[in-house]
Phi, psi and omega in degrees: 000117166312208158274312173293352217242295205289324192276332191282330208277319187297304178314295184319305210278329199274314194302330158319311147325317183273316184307317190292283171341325195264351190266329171285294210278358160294335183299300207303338163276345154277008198253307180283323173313314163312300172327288195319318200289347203237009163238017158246000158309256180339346182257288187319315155307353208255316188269005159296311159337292170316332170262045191222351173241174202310194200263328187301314186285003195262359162301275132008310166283278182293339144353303193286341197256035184272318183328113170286166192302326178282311173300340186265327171307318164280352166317282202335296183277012179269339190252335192293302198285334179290000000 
């Protein structure tokens, strides 16, 4: 192998490198988004539920679904850490 061959095979390789990486922190950021999206799916489903039962109780009902995405997410990993 010249020098140029060894400078082209080193480029190729970091660039394969920077490519795997940029691709784990797109998954890991497409992961979280997803999570969000899909515990705020559960709330919206949780509080439709809620206008199918009688009215006395839906106050009460909709209570649980009040939570944003974030809090419950530091609950989550503070019980995670236990």
């Amino acid at each position: 192998m010249n020098n140029t061959d060894t400078q082209l095979y080193q480029t190729r390789r970091i660039t394969v490198r920077l490519a795997i990486l940029s691709l784990g922190l797109l998954i890991l950021s497409l992961n979280a988004c997803s999570n969000e999206a899909i515990y705020q799916s559960i709330q919206q489903n949780g509080l439709r539920a809620c206008e199918e039962i009688p009215i006395a109780q839906q106050a009460s009902c909709r209570a649980q679904y009040q939570k944003d995405y974030a809090t419950y997410k530091r609950e989550r990993d503070s019980l995670e850490e236990k």
